[in-house]
ZAMARGU-4260 file (C-alpha; in steps of 0.2 Angstrom, whole numbers, plus 5000, padded with zeros to 4 digits):
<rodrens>
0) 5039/6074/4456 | 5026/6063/4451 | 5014/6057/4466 | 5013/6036/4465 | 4998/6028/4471
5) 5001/6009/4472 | 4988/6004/4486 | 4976/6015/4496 | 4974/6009/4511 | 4958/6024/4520
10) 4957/6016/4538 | 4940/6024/4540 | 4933/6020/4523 | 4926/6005/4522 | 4935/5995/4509
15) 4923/5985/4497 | 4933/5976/4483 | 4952/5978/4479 | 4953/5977/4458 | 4968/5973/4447
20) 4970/5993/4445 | 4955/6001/4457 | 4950/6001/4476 | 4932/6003/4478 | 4926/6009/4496
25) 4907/6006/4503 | 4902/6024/4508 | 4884/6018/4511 | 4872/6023/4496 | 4890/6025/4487
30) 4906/6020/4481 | 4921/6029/4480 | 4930/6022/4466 | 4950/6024/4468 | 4960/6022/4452
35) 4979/6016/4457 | 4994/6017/4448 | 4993/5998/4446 | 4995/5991/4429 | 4990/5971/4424
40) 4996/5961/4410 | 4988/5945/4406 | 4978/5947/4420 | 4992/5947/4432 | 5000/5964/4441
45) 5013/5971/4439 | 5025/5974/4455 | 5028/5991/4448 | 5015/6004/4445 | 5016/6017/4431
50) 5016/6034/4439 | 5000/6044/4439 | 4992/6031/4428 | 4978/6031/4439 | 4973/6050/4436
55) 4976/6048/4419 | 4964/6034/4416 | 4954/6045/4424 | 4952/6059/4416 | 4950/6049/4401
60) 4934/6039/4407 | 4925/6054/4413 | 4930/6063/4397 | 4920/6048/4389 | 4906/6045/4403
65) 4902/6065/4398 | 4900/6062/4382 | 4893/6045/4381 | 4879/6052/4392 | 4867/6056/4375
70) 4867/6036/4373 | 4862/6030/4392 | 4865/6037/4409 | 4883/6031/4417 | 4886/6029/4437
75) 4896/6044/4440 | 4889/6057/4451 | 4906/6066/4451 | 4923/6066/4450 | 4927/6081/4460
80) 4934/6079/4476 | 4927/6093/4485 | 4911/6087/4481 | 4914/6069/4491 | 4907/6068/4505
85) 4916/6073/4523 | 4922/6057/4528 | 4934/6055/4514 | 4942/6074/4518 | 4958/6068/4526
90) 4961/6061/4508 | 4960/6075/4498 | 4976/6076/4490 | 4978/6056/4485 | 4961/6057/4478
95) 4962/6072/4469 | 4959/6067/4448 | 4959/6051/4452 | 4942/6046/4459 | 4924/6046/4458
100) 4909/6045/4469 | 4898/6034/4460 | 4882/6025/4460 | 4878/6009/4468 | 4875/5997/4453
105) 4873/5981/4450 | 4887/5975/4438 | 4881/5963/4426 | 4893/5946/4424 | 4897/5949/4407
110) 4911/5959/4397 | 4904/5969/4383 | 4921/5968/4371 | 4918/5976/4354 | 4931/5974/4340
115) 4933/5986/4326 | 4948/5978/4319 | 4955/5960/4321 | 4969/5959/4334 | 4973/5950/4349
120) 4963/5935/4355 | 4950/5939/4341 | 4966/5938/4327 | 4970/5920/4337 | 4956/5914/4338
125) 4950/5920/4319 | 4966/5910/4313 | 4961/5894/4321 | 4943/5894/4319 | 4940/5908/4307
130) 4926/5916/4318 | 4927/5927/4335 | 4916/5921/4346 | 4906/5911/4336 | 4903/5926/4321
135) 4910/5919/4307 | 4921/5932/4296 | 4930/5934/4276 | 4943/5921/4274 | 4959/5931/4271
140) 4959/5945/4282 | 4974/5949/4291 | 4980/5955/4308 | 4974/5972/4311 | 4963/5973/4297
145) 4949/5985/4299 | 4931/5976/4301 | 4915/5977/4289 | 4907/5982/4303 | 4911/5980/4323
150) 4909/5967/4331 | 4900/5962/4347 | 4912/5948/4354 | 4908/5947/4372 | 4917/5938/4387
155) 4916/5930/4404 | 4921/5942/4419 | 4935/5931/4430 | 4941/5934/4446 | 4958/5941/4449
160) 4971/5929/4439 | 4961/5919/4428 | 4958/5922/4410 | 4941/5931/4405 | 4935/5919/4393
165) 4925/5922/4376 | 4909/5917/4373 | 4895/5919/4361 | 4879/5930/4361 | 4868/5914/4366
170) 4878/5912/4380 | 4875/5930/4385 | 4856/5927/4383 | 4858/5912/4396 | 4865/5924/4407
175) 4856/5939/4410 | 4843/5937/4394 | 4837/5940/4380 | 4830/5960/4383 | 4844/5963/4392
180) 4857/5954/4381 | 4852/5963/4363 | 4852/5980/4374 | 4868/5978/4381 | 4875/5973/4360
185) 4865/5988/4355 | 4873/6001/4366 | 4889/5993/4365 | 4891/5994/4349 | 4884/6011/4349
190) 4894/6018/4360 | 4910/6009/4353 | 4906/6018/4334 | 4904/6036/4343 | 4920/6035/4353
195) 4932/6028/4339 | 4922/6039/4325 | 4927/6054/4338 | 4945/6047/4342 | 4950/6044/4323
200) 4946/6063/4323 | 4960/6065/4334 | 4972/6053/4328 | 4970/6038/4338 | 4962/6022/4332
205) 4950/6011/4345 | 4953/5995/4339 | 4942/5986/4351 | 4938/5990/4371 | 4926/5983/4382
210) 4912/5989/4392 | 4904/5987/4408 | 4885/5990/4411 | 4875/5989/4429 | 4858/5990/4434
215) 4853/6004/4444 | 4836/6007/4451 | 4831/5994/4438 | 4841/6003/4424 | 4852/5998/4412
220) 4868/6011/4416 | 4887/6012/4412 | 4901/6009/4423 | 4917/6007/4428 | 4928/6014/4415
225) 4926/6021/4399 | 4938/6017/4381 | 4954/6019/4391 | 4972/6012/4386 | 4968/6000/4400
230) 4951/5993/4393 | 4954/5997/4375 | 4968/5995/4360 | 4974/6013/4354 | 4983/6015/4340
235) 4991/6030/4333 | 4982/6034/4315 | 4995/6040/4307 | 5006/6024/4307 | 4991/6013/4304
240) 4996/5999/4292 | 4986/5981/4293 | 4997/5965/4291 | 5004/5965/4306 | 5003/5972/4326
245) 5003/5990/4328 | 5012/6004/4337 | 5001/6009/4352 | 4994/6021/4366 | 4990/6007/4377
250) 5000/5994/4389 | 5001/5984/4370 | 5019/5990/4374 | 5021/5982/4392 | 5011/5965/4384
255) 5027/5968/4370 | 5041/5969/4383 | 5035/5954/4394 | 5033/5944/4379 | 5052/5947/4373
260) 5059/5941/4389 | 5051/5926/4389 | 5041/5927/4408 | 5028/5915/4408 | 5014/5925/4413
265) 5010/5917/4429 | 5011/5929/4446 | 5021/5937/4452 | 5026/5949/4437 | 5044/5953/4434
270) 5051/5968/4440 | 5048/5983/4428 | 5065/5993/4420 | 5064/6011/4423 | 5063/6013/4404
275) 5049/6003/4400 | 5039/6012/4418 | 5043/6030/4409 | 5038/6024/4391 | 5022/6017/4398
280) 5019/6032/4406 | 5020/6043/4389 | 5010/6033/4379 | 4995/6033/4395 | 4997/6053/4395
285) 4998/6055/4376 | 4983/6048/4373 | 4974/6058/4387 | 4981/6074/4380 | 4977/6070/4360
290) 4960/6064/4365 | 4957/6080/4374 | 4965/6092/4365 | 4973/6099/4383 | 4988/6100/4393
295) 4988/6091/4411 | 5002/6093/4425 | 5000/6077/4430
</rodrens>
């Protein structure tokens, strides 16, 4: 049976911030961040989680943090509960692959989205505008075409419900400058190349993600999550074909079910069938398990 996590609720934690997938609790000159079984969909939740999601994603994102470590430092300072501090003890077991004591950062109000190939809100907007965020691109490419190059197409960070919004690399100088803004597309893009040059090794292509990034002791660091189905489009390689949307790893199959039933995407979310729960489920886990060449019991 496998353990569901929806909400944590650690009455003598204290808790900071409760995110579309992850509790974060105040542990003084730390967080404990909590990954729950949540799962959103056009920036709405879902009433019904996805059984050890949360663990998955992980896994997954310290997989990644490890070896994204050669390019910048990352916030984690582990993800293994028995080194958490003793206060979060009588939690052991609902924290267990699903957590990390991290870093204090301080986020910066951006979205660092990277697109190696044209799909989703960068395939809309491309076929009304022809540009993603204000880079203008071919005429005649089509919907999951692979890129030149990747793309740096960055976006707002909304609250909870609201739409992140993209926006173009001025916009990002406005916000947190210039310095900081062509380090931040630097890394990004960076990172983005090594994680999907490694993936495509393993059969899965990043289409496009986005990253996070805080300042920590006046250093630039990465945090939150790393290239996960949640914060990334994974395709399977092997049935790769452009002119059209994809088969996937991600919740790309949850966006596809909601869509064919019409909902209007507007909270709350329609219940989920058991069919499309387990599917979801499979595709979170098989991307874990081809990324990382190894078997998990979760």
């Amino acid at each position: 049976m496998v353990q569901t996590v929806s909400q944590t609720d650690f009455k003598n934690l204290n808790l900071l911030k409760r995110g579309k997938v992850r509790d974060i609790y105040d542990l003084g000159d730390e967080l404990l961040m909590v990954t729950t079984d949540r799962i959103s969909a056009f920036d709405v939740i879902m009433p019904d989680p996805i059984p050890g999601k949360g663990k998955i994603l992980t896994q997954i994102s310290l997989f990644w943090f490890k070896i994204m470590k050669s390019l910048l430092p990352n916030h984690v300072i582990s993800g293994n509960v028995d080194d958490f501090p003793e206060i979060c003890s009588p939690y052991t077991e609902i924290l267990r692959d699903r957590s990390m004591l991290v870093k204090k950062a301080k986020p910066l109000p951006i979205e660092c989205v990277v697109r190696g190939y044209i799909s989703g809100s960068g395939w809309k907007d491309y076929q009304t505008t022809g540009s993603i965020c204000g880079i203008k691109l071919p005429q005649g490419l089509k919907e999951s075409d692979k890129l030149s190059e990747p793309l740096f197409t960055p976006s707002t960070k909304e609250e909870i419900g609201l739409h992140d919004v993209n926006i173009d690399f001025d916009t990002v100088v406005n916000k947190i400058g210039r310095t900081l803004a062509e380090k931040v597309r630097k890394l990004s893009l960076a990172i983005y190349e090594k994680g999907a040059n490694l993936a495509y090794e393993h059969g899965i292509i990043i289409a496009d993600t986005k990253f996070e990034f805080g300042l920590f002791e006046n250093n630039l660091i990465l945090i939150d999550e790393v290239l996960t189905p949640d914060s990334s489009r994974f395709w399977p390689r092997a049935s790769y074909k452009p002119n059209g949307a994809q088969k996937s790893f991600d919740k790309q199959y949850l966006r596809d079910y909601l869509i064919s039933i019409n909902w209007d995407k507007k909270s709350p979310g329609p219940p989920l069938p058991e069919t499309v729960i387990r599917n979801t489920r499979t595709k979170y886990l098989e991307a874990l398990t081809q990324l990382t060449d190894a078997s998990y019991a979760f």
